[in-house]
C-alpha positions as CSV (number, residue, x, y, z in Angstrom):
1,X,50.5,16.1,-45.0
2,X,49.3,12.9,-42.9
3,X,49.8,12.9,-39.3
4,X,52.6,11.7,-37.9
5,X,51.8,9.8,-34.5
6,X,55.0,9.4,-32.1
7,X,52.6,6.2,-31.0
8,X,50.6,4.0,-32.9
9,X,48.1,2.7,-30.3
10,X,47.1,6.7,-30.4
11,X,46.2,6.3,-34.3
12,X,42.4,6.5,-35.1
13,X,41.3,3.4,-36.5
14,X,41.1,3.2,-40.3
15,X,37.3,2.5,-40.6
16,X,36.9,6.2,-39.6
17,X,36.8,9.2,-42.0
18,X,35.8,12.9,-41.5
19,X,31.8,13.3,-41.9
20,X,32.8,16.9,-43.6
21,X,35.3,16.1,-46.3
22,X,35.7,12.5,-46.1
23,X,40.0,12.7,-45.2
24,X,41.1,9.0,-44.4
25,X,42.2,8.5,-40.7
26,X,46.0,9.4,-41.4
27,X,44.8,13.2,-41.3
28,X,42.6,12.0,-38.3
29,X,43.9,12.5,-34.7
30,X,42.2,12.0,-30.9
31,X,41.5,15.9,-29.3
32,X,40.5,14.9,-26.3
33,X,43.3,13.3,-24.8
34,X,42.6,9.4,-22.8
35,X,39.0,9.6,-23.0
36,X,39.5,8.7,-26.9
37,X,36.3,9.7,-28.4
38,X,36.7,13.3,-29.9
39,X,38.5,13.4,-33.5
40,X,39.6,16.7,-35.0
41,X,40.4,16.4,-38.8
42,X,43.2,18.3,-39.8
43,X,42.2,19.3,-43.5
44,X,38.4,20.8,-42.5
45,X,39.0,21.7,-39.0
46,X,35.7,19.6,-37.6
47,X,35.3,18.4,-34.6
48,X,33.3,14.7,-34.4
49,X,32.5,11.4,-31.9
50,X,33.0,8.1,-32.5
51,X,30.0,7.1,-30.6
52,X,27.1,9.1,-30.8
53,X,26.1,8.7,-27.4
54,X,28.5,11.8,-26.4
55,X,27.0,13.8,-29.2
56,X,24.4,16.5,-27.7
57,X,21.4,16.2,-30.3
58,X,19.2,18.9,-30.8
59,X,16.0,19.1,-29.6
60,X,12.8,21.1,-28.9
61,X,13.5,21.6,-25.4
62,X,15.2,24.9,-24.1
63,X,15.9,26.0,-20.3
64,X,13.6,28.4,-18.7
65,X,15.9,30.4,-16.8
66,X,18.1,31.5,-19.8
67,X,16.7,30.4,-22.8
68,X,19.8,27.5,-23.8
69,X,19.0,24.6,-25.7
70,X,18.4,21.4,-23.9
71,X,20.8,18.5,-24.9
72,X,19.5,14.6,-24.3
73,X,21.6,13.9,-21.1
74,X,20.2,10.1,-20.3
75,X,17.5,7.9,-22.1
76,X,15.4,5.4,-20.3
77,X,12.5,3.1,-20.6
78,X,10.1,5.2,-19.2
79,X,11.8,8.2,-19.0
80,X,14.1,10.8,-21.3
81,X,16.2,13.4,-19.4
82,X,17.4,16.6,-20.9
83,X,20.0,18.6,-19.2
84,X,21.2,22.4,-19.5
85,X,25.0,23.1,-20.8
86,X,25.0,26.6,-20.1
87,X,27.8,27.8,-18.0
88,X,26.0,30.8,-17.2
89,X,23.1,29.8,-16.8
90,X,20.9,31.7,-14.0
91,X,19.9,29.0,-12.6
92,X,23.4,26.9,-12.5
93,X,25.2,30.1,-11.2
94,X,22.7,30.2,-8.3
95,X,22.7,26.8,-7.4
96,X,26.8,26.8,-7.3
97,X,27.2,29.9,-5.5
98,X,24.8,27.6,-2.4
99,X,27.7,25.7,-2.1
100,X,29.7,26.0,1.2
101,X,33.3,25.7,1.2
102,X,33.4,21.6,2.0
103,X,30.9,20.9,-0.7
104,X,33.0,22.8,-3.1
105,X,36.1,20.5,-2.5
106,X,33.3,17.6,-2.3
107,X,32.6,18.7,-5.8
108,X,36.3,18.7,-7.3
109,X,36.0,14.9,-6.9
110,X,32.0,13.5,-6.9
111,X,30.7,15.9,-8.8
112,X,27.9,13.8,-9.9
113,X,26.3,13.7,-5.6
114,X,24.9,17.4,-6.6
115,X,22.4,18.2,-9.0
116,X,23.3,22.0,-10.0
117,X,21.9,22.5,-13.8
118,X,18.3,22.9,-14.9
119,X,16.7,19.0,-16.0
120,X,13.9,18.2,-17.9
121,X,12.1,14.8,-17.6
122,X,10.0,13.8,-20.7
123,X,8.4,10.6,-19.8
124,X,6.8,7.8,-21.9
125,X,4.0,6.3,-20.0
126,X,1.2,4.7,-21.8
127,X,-2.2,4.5,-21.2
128,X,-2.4,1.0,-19.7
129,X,0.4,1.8,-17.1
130,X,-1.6,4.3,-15.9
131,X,-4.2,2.2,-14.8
132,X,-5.2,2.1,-11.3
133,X,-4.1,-1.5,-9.5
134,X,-7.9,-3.6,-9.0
135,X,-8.9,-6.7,-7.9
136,X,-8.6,-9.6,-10.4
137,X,-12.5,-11.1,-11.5
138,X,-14.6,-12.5,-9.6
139,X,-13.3,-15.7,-7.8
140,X,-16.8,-16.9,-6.4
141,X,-20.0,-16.0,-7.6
142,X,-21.5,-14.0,-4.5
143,X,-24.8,-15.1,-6.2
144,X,-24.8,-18.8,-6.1
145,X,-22.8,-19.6,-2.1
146,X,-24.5,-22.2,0.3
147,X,-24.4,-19.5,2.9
148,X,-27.1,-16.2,2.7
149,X,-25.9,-13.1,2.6
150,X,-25.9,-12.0,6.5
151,X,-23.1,-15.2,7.0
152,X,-20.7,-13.1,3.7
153,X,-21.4,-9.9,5.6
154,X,-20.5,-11.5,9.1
155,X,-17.3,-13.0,7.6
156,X,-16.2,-9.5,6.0
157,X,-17.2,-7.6,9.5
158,X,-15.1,-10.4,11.5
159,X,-12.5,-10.1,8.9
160,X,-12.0,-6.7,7.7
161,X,-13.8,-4.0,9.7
162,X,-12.5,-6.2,13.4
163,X,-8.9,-6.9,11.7
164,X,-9.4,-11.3,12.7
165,X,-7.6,-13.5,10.7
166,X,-9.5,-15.9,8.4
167,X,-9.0,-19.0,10.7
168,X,-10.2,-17.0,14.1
169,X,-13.2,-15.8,11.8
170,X,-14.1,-19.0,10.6
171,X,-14.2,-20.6,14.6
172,X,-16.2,-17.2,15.3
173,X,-18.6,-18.0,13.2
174,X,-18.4,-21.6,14.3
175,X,-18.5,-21.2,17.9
176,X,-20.6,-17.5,18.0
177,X,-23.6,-18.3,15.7
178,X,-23.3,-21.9,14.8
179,X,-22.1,-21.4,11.4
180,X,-19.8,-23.8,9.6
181,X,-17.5,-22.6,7.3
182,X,-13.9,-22.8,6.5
183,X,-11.4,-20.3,6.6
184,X,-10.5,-20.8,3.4
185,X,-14.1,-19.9,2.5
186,X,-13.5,-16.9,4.4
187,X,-10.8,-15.8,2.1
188,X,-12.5,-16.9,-0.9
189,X,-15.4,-14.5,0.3
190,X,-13.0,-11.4,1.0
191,X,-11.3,-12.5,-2.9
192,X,-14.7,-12.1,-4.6
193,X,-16.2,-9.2,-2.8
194,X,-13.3,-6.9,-3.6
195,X,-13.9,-6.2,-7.3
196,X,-17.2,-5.1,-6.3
197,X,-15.8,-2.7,-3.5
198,X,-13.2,-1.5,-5.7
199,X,-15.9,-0.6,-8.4
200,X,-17.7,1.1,-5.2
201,X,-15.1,3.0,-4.1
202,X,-14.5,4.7,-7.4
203,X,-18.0,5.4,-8.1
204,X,-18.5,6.8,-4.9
205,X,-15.4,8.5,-3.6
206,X,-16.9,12.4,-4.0
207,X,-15.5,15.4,-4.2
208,X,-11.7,16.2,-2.7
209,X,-10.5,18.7,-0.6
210,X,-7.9,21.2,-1.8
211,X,-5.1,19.9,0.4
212,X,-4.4,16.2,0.3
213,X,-1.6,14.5,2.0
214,X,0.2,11.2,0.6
215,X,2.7,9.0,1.3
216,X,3.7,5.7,0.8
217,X,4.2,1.7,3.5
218,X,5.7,-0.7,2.6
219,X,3.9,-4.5,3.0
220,X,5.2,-8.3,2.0
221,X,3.9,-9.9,-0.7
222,X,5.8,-13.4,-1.6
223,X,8.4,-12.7,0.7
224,X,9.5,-9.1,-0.7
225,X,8.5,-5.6,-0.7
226,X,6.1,-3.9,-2.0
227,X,4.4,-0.5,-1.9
228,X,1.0,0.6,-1.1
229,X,0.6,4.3,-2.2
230,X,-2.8,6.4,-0.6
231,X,-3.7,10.0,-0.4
232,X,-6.1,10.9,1.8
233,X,-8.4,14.4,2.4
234,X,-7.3,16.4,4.8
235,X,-10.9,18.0,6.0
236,X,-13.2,15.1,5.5
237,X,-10.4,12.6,6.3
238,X,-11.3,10.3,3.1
239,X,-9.2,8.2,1.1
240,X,-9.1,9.4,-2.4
241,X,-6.7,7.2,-3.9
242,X,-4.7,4.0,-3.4
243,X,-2.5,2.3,-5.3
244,X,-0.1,-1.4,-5.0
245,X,3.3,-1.5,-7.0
246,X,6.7,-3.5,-6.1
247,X,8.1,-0.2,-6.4
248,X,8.4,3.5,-4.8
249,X,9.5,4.9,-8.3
250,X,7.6,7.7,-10.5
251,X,5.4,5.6,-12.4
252,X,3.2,3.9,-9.6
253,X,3.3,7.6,-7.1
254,X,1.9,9.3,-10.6
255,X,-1.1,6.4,-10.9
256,X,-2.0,7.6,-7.3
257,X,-2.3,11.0,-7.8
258,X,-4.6,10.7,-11.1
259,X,-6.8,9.0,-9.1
260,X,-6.5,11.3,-5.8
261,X,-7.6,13.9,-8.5
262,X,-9.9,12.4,-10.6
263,X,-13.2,13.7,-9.0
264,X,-11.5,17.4,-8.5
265,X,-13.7,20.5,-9.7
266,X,-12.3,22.1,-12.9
267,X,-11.1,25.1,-11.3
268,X,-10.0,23.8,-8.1
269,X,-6.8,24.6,-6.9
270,X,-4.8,21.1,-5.4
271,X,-2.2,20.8,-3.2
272,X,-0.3,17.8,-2.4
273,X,1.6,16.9,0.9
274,X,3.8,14.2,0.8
275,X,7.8,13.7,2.2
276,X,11.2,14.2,0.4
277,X,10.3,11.3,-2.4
278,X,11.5,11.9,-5.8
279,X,8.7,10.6,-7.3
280,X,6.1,13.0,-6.0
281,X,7.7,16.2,-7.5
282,X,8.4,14.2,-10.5
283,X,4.7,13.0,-11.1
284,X,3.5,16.1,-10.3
285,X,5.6,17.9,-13.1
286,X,3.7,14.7,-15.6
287,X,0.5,15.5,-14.8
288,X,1.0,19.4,-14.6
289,X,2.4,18.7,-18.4
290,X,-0.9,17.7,-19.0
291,X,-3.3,20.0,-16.9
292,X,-4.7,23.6,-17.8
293,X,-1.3,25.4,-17.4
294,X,-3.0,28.1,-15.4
295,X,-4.6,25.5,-12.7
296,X,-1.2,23.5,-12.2
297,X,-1.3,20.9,-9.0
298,X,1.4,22.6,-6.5
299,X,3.5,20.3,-4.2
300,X,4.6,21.0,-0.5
301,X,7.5,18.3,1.2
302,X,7.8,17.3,4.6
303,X,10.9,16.3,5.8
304,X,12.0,14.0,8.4
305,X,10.8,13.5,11.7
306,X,11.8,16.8,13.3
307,X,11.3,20.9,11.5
308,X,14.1,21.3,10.4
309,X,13.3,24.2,7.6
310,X,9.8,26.8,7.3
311,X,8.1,24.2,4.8
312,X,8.2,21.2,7.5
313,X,6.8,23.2,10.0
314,X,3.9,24.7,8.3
315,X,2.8,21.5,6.9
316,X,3.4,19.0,9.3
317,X,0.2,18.6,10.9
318,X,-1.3,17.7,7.4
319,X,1.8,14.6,6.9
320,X,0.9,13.4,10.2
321,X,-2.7,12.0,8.9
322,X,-1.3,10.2,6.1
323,X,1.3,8.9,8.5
324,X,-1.7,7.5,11.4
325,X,-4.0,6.3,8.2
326,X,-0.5,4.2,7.2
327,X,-0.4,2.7,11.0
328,X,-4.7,2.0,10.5
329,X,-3.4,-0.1,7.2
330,X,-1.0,-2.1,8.7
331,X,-3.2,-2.8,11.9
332,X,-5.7,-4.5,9.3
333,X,-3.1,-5.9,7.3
334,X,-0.9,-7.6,9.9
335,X,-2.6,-10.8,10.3
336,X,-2.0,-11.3,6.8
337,X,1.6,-12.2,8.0
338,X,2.7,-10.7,4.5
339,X,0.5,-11.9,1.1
340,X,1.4,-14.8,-1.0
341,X,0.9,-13.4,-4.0
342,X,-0.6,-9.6,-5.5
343,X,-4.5,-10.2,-5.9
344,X,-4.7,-11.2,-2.3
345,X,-3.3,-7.8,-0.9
346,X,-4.9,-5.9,-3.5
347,X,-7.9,-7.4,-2.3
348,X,-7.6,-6.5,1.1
349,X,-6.5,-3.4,0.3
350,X,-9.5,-2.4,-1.4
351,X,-11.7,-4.0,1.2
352,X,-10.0,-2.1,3.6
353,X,-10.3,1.1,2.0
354,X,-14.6,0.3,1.5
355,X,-14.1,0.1,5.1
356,X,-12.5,3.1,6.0
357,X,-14.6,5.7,3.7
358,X,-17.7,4.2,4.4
359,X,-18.2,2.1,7.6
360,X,-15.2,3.7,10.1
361,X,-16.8,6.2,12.5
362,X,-14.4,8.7,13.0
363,X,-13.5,10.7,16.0
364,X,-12.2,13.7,14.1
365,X,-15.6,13.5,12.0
366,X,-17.7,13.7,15.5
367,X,-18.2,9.8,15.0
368,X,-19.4,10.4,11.2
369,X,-18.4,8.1,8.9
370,X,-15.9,10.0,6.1
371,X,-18.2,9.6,3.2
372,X,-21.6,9.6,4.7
373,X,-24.5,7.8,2.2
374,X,-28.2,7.8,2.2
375,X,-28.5,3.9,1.6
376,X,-26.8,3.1,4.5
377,X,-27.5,5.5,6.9
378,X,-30.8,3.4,7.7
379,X,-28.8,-0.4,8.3
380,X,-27.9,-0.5,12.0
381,X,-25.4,-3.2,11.5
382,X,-21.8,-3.4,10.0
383,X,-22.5,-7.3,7.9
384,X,-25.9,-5.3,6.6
385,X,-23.9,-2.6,5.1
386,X,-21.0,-4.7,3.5
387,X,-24.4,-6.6,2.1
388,X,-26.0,-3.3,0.9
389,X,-22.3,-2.7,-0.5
390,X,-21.9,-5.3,-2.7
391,X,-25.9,-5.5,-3.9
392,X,-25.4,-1.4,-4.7
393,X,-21.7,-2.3,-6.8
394,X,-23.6,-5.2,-8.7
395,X,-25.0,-2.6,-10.5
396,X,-22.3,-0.4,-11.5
397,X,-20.7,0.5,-14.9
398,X,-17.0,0.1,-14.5
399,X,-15.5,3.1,-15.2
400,X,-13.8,4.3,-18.2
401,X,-10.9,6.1,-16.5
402,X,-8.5,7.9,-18.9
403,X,-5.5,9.0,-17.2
404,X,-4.6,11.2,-19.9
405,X,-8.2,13.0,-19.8
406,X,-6.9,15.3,-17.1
């Protein structure tokens, strides 16, 4: 017998039958009250959506702590999340039983501010996302200038190493040694020396040391923000990866850590130091997806500016290195007044970073440069060794760096 509905704007539509047994909508009602997307068919007894979004799809995902099936909770672009339904779930039943009293009534009403069940993040990055942010080409052929090559390494020394600006480089140079050039030359010099620095600093970055700290600054570029990512060794006090994105989000802190591990020994046991950043733990769980399971990366937060739990306290000596080798960046950086457009503070980025590794004595190191290199321990002065840089990078193979080979 068909349904009889006291009102008709509660009727299913007529374009819908059962998926089971194919009844018409009159034996069709709503079970799940306003929300208006459950139908229970009175003749079979099954329950189905209207819109498949609220359907829980199976999958080959299931929850650690007890074994549940995973259902598709939220698709993305980059990212897929699958969520555990169990209500008695280990995991869940711990988590809730954390809450104090407040959060509990807090709960009643914004349930969505606490993140109880068991997730899974599957995420779709390819192969060129993954690349590490370089230089564009070669602006200026380093070969053919009007100037030799001790007036390119005076303008990098004034410019990079010293922190000048290109316009109080250019009247150095002028006024100091008699050299005429503009400062736009100085720039274009800086612009064309950086892919071979960036091809440098791969090829000579070294080994790492087991525990490596990281964070992210902020810098302008166009009048917004963007993000400059590093890690650095905590021992040898060497950068070991850096990486430029407009955003702090999962993709661009996951670029960083590939390349802070690149050069790791097989069997070597990494851990990462960074602060409360979503995207750390998150990158982490991508490349440990993809890493011998019994040598996974571990991950240690610190949070805040004062130790407010065990973790903080233990590791905040290591966060505080990232966070003085942020305020050496922005030194060099700030009189770039912000960058008008990305190749120009990726550029100095990477010239920066040549800088640091391999030409910044430093104190910690007993006035040792962090990478230390026979071919320029023997050139006395700073413009000889950006020269002996750049001749040494002419000749190297870019590298073939597959993220996925981890």
């Amino acid at each position: 017998m068909p349904i009889q509905h006291r009102n008709a704007n509660k009727k299913v539509p007529n374009n819908i039958s059962c998926p089971h047994c194919d009844a018409p909508s009159d034996f069709l009602y709503f079970n799940d009250g306003k929300r208006r997307q459950q139908i229970l068919c009175k003749v079979c007894g099954v329950l189905f959506q209207i819109d498949k979004k609220f359907r829980k799809p199976k999958t080959n995902y299931w929850c650690p702590h007890c074994g549940y099936a995973l259902y598709r909770w939220k698709e993305q672009k980059l990212v897929t999340i699958y969520k555990c339904d169990n209500d008695r779930c280990p995991a869940y039943v711990s988590a809730l039983n954390k809450l104090n009293t407040q959060e509990k009534e807090l709960r009643k009403t914004k349930s969505s501010q606490f993140k109880l069940r068991y997730q899974y993040r599957d995420y779709h990055f390819i192969k060129e996302q993954l690349e590490h942010s370089k230089p564009d080409p070669v602006k200026v052929d380093l070969d053919k200038i009007h100037n030799s090559p001790n007036v390119l390494g005076l303008a990098l020394t004034f410019h990079v190493s010293f922190a000048i600006t290109a316009r109080k480089t250019a009247l150095i140079l002028k006024d100091v040694f008699n050299i005429s050039i503009s400062y736009q030359t100085v720039l274009n010099y800086a612009e064309s020396a950086a892919p071979y620095c960036h091809l440098f600093n791969l090829k000579y970055k070294g080994d790492i040391d087991d525990i490596s700290a990281g964070d992210e600054t902020y810098i302008r570029i166009t009048g917004k923000h963007a993000f400059a990512f590093f890690f650095i060794s905590t021992n040898n006090h060497k950068i070991t990866a850096y990486h430029l994105d407009h955003s702090r989000g999962t993709l661009p802190a996951t670029v960083a850590m590939l390349e802070a591990c690149r050069t790791s020994k097989p069997d070597q046991e990494i851990l990462y130091i960074t602060d409360g950043n979503p995207a750390y733990p998150a990158g982490i769980h991508y490349i440990n997806e993809r890493r011998d399971p019994n040598n996974p990366i571990k991950h240690r937060k610190v949070i805040g500016l004062q130790n407010l739990d065990e973790e903080s306290t233990l590791y905040r000596h290591y966060k505080q290195i990232i966070e003085r080798l942020n305020r050496t960046y922005k030194f060099h950086i700030r009189n770039a007044y912000g960058f008008n457009n990305f190749n120009g503070a990726v550029s100095l980025t990477t010239l920066f970073v040549t800088h640091y590794n391999f030409l910044r004595r430093h104190i910690a190191l007993k006035y040792k440069t962090p990478v230390c290199l026979p071919e320029l321990e023997s050139i006395n002065t700073i413009q000889g060794k950006w020269c002996r840089i750049i001749e040494l990078a002419k000749h190297i193979v870019p590298l073939e760096y597959d993220s996925f080979n981890l």
